[in-house]
Residue frames relative to the residue before (quaternion, step in Angstrom):
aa qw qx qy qz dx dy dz
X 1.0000 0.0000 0.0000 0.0000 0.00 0.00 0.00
X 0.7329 0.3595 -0.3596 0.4520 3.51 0.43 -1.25
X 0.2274 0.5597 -0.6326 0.4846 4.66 1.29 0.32
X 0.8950 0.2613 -0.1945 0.3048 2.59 -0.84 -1.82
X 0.5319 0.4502 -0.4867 0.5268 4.14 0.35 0.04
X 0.6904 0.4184 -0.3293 0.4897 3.84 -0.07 -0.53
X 0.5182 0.6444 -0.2992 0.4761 3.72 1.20 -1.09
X 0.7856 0.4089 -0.1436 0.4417 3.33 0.39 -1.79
X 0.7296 0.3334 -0.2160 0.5567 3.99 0.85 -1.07
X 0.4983 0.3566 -0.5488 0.5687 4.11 0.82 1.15
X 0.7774 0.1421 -0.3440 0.5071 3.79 0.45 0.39
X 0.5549 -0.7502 0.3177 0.1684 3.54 1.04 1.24
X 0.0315 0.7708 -0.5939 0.2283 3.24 1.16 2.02
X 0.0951 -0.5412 0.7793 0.3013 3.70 -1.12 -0.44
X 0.3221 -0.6260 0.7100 0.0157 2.92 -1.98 1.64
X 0.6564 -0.4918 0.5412 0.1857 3.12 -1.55 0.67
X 0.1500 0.6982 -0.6775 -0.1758 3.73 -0.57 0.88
X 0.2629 -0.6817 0.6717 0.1224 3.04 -1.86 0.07
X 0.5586 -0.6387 0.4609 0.2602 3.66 -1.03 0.44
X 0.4687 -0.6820 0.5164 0.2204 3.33 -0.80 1.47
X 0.2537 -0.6648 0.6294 0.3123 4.11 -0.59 0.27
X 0.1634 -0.7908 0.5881 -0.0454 3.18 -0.99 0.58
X 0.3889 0.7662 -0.4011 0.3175 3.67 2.16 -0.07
X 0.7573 0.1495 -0.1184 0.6246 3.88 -0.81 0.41
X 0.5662 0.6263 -0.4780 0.2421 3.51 0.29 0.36
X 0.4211 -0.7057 0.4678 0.3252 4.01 -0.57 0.74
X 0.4153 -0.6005 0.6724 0.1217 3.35 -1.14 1.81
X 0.0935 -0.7413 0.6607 0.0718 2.98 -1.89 0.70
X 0.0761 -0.8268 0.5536 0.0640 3.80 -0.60 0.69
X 0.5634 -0.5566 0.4434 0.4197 3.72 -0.78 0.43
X 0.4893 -0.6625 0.4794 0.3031 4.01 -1.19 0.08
X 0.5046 0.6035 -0.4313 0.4418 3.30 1.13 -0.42
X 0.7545 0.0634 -0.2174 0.6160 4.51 0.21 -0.81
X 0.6838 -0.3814 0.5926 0.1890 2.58 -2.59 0.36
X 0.0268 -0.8585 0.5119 0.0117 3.55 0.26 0.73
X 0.5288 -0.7464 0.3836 0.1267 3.34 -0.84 1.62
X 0.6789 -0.2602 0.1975 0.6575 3.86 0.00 0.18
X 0.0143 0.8620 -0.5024 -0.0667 3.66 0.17 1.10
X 0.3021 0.8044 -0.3339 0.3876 3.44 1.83 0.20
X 0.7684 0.4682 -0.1249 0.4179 3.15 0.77 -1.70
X 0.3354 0.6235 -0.5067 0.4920 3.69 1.37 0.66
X 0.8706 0.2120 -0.1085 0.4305 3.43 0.75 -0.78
X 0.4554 0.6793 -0.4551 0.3522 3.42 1.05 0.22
X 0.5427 -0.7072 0.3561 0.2803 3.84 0.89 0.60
X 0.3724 0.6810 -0.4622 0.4289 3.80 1.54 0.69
X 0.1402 0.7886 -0.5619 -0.2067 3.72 0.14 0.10
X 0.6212 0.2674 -0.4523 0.5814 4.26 0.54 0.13
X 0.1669 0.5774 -0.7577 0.2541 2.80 -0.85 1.60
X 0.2772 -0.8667 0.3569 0.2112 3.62 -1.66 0.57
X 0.6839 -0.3241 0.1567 0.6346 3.64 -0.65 0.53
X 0.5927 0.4959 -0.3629 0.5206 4.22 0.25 -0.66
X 0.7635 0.3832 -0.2013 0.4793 3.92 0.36 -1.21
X 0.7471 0.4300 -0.2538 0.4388 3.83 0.46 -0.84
X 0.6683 -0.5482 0.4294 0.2615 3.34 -1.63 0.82
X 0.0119 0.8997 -0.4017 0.1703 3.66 -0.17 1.89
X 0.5379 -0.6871 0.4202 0.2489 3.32 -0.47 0.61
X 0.6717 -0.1669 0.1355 0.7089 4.29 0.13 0.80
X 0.7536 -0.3931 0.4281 0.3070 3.81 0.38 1.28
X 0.6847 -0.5843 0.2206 0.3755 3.45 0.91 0.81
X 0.6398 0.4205 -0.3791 0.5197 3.63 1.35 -0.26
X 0.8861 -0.2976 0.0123 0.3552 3.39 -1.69 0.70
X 0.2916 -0.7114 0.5642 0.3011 3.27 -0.85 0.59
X 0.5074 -0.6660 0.4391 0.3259 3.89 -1.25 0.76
X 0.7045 -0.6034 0.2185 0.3032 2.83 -0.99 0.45
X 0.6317 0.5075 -0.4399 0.3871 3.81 -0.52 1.02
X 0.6707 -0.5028 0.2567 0.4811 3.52 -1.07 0.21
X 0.1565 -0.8991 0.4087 -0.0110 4.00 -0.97 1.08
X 0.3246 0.8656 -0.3568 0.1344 3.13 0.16 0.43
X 0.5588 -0.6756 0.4750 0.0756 3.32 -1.81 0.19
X 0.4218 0.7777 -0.3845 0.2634 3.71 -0.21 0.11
X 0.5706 -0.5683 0.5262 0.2730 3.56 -1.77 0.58
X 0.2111 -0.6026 0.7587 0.1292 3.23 -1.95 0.42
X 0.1364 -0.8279 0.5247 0.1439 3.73 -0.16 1.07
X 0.6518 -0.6615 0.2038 0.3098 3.44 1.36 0.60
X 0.7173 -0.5576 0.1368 0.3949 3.60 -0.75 1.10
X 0.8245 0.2279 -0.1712 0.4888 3.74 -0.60 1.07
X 0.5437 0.5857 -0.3465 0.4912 3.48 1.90 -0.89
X 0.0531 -0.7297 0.6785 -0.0665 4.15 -0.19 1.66
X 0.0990 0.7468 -0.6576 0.0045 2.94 -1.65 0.50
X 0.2726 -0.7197 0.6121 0.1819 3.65 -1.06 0.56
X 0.2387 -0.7167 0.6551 0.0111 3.07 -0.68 1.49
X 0.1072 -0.7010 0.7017 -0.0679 3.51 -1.25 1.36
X 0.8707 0.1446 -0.1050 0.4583 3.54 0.68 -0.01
X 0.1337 -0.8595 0.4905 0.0533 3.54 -0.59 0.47
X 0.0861 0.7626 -0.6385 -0.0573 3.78 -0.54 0.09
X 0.0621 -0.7338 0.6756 -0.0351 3.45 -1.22 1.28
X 0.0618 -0.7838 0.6169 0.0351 3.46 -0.90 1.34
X 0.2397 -0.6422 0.6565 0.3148 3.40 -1.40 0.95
X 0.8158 -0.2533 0.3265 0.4047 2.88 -2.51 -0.21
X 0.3649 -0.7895 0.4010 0.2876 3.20 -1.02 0.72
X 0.4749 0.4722 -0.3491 0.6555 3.73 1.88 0.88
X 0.8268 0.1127 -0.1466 0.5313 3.99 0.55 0.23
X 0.5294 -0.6963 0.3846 0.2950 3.93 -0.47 -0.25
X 0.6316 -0.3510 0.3843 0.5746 4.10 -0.94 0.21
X 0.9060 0.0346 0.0756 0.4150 3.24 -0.24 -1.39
X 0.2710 -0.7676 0.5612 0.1498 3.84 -1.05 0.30
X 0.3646 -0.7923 0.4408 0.2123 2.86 -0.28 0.54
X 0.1326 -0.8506 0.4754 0.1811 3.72 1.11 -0.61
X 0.7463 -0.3672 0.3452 0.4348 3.57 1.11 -0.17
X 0.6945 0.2960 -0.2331 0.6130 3.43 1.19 -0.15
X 0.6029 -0.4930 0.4875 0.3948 3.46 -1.84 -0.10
X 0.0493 -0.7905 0.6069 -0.0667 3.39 -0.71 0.52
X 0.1823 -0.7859 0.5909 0.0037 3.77 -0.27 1.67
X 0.2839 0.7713 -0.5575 -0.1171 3.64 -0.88 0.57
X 0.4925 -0.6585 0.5218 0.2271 3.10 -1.43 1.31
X 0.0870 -0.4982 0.7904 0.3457 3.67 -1.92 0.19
X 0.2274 -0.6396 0.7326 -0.0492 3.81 -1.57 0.97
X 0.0189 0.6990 -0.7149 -0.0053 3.32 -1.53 0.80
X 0.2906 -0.8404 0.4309 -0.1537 3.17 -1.54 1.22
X 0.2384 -0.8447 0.4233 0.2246 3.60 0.10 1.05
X 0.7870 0.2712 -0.1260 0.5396 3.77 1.56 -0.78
X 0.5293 -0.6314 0.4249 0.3751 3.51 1.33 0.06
X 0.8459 0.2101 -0.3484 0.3449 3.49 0.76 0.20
X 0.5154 0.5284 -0.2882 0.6100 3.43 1.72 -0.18
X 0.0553 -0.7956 0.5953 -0.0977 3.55 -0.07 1.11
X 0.1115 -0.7580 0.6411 -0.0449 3.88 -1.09 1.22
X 0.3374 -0.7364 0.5647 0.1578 3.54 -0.13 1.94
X 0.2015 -0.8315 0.5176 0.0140 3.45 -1.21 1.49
X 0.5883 0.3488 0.0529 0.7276 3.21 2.32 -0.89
X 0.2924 0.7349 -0.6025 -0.1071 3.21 -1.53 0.32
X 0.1693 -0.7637 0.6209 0.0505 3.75 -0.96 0.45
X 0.0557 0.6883 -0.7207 -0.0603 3.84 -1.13 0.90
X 0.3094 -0.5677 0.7480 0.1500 3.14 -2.12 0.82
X 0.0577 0.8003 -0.5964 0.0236 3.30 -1.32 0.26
X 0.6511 0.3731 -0.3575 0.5559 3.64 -0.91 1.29
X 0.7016 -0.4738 0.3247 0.4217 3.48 -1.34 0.46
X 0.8113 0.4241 -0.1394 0.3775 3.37 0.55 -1.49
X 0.4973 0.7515 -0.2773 0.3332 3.51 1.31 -0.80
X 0.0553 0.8271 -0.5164 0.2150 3.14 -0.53 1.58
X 0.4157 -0.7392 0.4934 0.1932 3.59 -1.40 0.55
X 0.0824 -0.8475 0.4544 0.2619 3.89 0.23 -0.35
X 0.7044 -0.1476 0.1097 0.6856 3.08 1.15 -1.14
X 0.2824 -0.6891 0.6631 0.0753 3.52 -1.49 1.37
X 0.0595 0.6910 -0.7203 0.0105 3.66 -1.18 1.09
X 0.1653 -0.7410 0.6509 -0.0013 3.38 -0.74 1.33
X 0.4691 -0.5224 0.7028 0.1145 3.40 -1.95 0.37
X 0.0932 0.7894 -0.5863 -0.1562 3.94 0.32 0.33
X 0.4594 -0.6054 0.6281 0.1669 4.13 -1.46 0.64
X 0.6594 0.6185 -0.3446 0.2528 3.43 0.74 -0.85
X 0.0483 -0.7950 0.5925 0.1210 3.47 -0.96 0.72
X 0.4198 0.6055 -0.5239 0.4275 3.58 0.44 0.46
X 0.0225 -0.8339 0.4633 0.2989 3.32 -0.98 0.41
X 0.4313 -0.7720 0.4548 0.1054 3.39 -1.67 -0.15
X 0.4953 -0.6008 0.5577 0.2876 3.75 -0.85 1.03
X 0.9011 0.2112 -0.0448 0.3760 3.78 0.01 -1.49
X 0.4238 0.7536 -0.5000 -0.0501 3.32 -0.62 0.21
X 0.5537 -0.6410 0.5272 0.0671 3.30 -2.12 1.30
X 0.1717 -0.5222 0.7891 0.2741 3.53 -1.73 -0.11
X 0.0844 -0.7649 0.6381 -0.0241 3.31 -0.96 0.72
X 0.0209 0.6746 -0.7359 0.0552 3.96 -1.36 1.13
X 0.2152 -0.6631 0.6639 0.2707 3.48 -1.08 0.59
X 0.3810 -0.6107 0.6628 0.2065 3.23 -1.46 1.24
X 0.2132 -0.6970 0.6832 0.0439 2.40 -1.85 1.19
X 0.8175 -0.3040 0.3306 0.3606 3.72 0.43 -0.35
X 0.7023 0.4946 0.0292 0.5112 2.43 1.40 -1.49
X 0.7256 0.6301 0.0658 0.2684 2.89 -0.22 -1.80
X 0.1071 -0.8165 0.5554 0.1159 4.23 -0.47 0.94
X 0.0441 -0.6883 0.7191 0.0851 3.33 -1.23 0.08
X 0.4343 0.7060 -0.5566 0.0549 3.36 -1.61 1.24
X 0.2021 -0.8521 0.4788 0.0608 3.06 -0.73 1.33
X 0.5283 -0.6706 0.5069 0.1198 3.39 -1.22 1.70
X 0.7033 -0.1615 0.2107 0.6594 3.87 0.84 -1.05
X 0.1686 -0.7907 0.5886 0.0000 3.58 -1.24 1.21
X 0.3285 0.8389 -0.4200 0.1093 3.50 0.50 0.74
X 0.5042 -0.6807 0.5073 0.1581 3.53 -1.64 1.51
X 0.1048 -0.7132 0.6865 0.0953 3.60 -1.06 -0.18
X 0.3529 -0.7210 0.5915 0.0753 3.53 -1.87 0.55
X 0.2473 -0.7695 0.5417 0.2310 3.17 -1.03 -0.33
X 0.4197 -0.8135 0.4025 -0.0026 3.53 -0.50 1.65
């Protein structure tokens, strides 16, 4: 499959995406925060509010190291993600800035701990916010696991409202 996709975009087809399912699948969150319903990233609600959506320490700073959120689509279950769409809360944003720069990665993973940054987005400045991230992904490799990631700084919020992946048919 992934020939004949590379085949098809060197004579400049447009592929069909489709939406990765992501139902009954086993969320994963980092050990370092207290992640708020970290389910509800994937439960297909995207206006959802800072209180309802999947939040680092409940929407207030995240501590300090690398935090994050994301799906295991289960052993052997690859996928090539070409497209992403991250929605914040629909009362606060993905990311806060708090005053600093804050870089955050989307990352996919064949073993859950070796993580390969496929996306990235920085905010920067007190006021400086994301609402919603829609990415193009390049990557052809696929992947079993994948994460938004923000290193906490102290400072800084993280919360996602709805985290969804897409393919290409």
């Amino acid at each position: 499959m992934a020939n004949a996709q590379k085949l098809l975009m060197a004579y400049g087809h447009t592929l069909v995406s489709t939406q990765i399912s992501t139902a009954g699948k086993t969320v994963i969150t980092d050990a370092l925060s207290t992640w708020q319903t970290p389910g509800n990233a994937f439960d297909g609600i995207t206006v959802q509010t800072n209180a309802q959506s999947a939040a680092a320490n409940a929407g207030g700073a995240a501590p300090v190291g690398t935090n994050f959120v994301g799906i295991w689509l289960g052993a052997g279950n690859r996928h090539i993600v070409r497209k992403i769409i991250l929605t914040g809360p629909s009362n606060n944003s993905l990311i806060i800035g708090g005053g600093a720069t804050v870089t955050a990665s989307f990352d996919g993973s064949n073993d859950g701990s070796a993580w390969t940054s496929l996306d990235s987005f920085t905010t920067s400045g007190a006021n400086a916010q994301v609402i919603t991230r829609t990415a193009t992904i390049l990557a052809i490799t696929p992947y079993e696991y994948f994460r938004i990631s923000a290193p906490g700084n102290g400072t800084a919020g993280c919360a996602v409202a709805e985290f969804q992946l897409f393919e290409d048919l």
